[in-house]
C-alpha positions as CSV (number, residue, x, y, z in Angstrom):
1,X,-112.5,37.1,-26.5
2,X,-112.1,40.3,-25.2
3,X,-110.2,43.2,-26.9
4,X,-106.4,42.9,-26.7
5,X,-105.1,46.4,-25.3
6,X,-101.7,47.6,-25.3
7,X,-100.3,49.0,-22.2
8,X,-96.9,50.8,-21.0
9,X,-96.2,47.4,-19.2
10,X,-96.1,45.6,-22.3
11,X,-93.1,44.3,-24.4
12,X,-93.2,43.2,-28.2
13,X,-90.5,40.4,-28.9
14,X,-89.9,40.2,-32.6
15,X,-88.0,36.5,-32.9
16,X,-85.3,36.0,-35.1
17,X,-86.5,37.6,-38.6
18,X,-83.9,36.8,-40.4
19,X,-82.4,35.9,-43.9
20,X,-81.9,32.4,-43.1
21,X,-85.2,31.7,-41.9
22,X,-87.1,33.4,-44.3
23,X,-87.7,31.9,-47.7
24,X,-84.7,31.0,-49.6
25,X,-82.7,31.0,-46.6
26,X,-80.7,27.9,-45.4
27,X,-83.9,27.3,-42.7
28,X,-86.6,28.7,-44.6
29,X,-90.0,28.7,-42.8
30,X,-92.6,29.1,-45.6
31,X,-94.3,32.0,-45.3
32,X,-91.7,33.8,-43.3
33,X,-91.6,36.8,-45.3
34,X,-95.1,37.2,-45.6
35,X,-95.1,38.6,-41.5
36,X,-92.8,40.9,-41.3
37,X,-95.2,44.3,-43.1
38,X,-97.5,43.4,-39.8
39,X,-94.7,43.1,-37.4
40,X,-93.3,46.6,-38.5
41,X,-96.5,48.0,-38.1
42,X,-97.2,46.2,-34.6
43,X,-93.6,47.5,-33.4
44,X,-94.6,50.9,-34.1
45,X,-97.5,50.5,-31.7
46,X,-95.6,49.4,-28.5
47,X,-93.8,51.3,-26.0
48,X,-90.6,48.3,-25.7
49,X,-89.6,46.4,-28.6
50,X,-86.7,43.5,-28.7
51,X,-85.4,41.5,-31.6
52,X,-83.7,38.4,-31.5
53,X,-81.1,37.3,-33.5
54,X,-79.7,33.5,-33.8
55,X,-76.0,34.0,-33.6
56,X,-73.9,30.4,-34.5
57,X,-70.2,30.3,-35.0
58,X,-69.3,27.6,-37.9
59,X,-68.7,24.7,-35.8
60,X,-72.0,24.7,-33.9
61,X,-73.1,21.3,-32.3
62,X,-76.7,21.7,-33.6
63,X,-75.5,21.8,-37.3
64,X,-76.0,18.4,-39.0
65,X,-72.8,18.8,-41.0
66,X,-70.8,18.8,-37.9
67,X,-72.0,15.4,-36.6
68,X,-70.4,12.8,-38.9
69,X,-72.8,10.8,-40.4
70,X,-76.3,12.6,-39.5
71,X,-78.9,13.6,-41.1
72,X,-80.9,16.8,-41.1
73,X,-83.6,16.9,-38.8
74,X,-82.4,13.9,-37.3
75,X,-82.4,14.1,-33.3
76,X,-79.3,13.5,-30.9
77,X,-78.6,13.2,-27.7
78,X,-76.5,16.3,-25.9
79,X,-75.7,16.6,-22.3
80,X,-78.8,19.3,-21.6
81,X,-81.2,16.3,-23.7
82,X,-82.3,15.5,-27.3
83,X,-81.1,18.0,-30.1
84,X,-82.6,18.5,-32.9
85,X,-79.8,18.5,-35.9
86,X,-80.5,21.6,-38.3
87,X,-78.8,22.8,-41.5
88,X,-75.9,25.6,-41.1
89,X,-78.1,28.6,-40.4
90,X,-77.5,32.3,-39.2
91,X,-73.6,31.5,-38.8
92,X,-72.2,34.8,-37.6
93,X,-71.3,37.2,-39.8
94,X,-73.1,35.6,-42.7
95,X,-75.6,37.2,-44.9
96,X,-78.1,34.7,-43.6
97,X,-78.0,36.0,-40.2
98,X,-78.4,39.5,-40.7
99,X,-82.5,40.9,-40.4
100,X,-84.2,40.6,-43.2
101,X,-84.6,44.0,-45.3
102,X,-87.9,44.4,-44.3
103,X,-87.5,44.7,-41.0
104,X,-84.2,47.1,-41.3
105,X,-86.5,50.3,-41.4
106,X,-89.0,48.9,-39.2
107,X,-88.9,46.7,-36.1
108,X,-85.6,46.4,-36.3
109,X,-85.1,50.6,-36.1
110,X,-87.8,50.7,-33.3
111,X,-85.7,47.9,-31.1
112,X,-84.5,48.8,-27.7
113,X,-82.9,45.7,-27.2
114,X,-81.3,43.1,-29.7
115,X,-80.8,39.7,-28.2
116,X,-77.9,37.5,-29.8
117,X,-78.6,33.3,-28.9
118,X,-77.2,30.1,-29.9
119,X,-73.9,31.8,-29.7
120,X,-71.9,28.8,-27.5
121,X,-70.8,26.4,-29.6
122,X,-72.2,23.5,-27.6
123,X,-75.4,24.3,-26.5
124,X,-78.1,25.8,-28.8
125,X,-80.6,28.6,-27.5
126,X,-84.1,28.8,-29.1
127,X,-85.7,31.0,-26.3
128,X,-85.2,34.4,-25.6
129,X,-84.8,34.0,-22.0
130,X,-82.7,30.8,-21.7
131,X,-80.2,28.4,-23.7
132,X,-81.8,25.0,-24.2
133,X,-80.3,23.8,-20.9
134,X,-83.4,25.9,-19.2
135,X,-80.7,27.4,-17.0
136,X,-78.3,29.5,-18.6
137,X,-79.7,33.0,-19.1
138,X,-79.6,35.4,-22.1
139,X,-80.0,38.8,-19.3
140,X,-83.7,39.3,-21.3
141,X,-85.4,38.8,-18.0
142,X,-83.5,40.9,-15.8
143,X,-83.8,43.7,-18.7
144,X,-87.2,43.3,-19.2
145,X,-88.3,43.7,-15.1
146,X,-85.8,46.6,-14.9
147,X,-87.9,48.0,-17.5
148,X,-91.2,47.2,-15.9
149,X,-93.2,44.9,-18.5
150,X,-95.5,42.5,-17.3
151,X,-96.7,41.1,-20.5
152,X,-95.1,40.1,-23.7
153,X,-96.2,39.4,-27.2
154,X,-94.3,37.3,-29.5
155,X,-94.1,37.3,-32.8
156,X,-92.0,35.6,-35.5
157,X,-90.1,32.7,-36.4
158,X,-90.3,29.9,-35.8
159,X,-93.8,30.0,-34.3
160,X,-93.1,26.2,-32.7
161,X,-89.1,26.3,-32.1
162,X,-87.8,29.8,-31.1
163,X,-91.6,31.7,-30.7
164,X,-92.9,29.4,-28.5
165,X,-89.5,28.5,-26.5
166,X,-89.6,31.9,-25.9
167,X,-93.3,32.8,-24.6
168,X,-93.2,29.3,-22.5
169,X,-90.3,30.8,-20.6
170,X,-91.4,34.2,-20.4
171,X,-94.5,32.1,-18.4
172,X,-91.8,30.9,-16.2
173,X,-90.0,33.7,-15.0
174,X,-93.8,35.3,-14.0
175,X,-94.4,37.2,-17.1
176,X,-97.9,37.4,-18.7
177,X,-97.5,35.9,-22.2
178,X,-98.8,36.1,-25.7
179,X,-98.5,34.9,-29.2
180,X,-99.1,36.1,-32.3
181,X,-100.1,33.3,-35.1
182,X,-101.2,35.8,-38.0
183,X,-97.4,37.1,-37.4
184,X,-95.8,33.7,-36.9
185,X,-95.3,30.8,-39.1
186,X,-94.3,27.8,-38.2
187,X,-91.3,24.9,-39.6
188,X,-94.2,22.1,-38.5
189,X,-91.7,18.9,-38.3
190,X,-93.7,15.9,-37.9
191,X,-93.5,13.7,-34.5
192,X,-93.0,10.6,-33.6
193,X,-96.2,10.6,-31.0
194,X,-98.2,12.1,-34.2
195,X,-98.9,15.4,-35.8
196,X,-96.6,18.0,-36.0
197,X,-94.5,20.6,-33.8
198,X,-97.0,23.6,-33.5
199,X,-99.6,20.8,-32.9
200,X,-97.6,19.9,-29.5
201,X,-96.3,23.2,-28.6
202,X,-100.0,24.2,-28.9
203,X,-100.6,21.6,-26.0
204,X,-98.0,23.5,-23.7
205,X,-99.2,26.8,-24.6
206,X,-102.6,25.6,-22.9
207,X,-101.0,23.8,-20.2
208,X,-99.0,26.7,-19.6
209,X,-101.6,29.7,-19.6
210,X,-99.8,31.2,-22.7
211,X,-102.5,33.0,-25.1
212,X,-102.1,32.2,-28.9
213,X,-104.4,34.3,-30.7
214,X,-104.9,35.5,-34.4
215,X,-103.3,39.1,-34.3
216,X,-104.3,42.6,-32.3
């Protein structure tokens, strides 16, 4: 493979590294700590840098504890399709939802742009450029073209929910897209169909032309 350059046209999207996801947290991804020295060191090397920051209010609809009844990690059904039921994560305001301390004097000081998702109450947002109805945009898009990138790297958490949302839709709205797995890690829920998340957003990342590569 060749050598991974970075270039003026390039953006660095540094997804959701936060309390909550990070060992510990209400949604702790294991590992999720272990990233962030790299991803404050990658930040410092790119010319655009934007963070993004899950948002809930209490009463969210993708919170288990507000469906009577469910279970965590159970699926439902919700007008824009299925719904994955979480625990109460990165509910506004909350410790949990502010940026980890190791990213407070790194990525998070070299950010240009801090995105804020999941922030309706009815409709969750794992991707940086849309809410999960694939239609409703955050403004990243629009921000990022005024801007000039081309290409954007991901990095972050989770490598199979919000990372990848995010790098298949930056694919969609003609971006070039990358992803980082040394500086992701993944929640890995199994599937019904077999294997796990990353193992099936790994299949769209092919389908879709988005690269997934060790680190740069």
């Amino acid at each position: 493979m060749a050598a991974f350059k970075i270039d003026r046209a390039d953006a660095l999207i540094v997804v959701d590294p936060q309390n909550d996801f990070c060992p510990g947290g209400a949604l702790g991804v294991p590992g999720g700590d272990e990233i962030l020295p790299g991803i404050n060191a990658l930040a410092e090397r790119f010319p655009l840098v934007v963070l993004t920051q899950d948002w809930h209010p209490p009463d969210h609809s993708s919170f288990a504890s507000n469906h009577r009844g469910a279970m965590v990690y159970s699926t439902v059904e919700m007008p824009y399709g299925p719904q994955i039921l979480w625990p109460d994560h990165c509910v506004q305001g909350t410790k949990g939802a502010q940026f980890h301390r190791d990213v407070l004097d790194g990525a998070a000081r070299r950010a240009h742009l801090v995105i804020r998702k999941g922030t309706h109450r009815d409709i969750d947002s794992y991707s940086a450029f849309y809410e999960n109805d694939h239609r409703t945009p955050t403004g990243l898009t629009g921000y990022l073209r005024d801007k000039g990138v081309k290409r954007c790297v991901f990095a972050g958490l989770a490598y199979d929910f919000c990372a990848a949302w995010s790098a298949l839709d930056a694919v969609k709205v003609g971006l070039q897209a990358v992803i980082l797995k040394d500086l992701s890690r993944a929640i890995a829920l199994p599937i019904a169909e077999g294997g796990t998340t990353e193992d099936a957003v790994e299949r769209d990342f092919r389908e879709a032309g988005v690269r997934a590569i060790g680190s740069i």
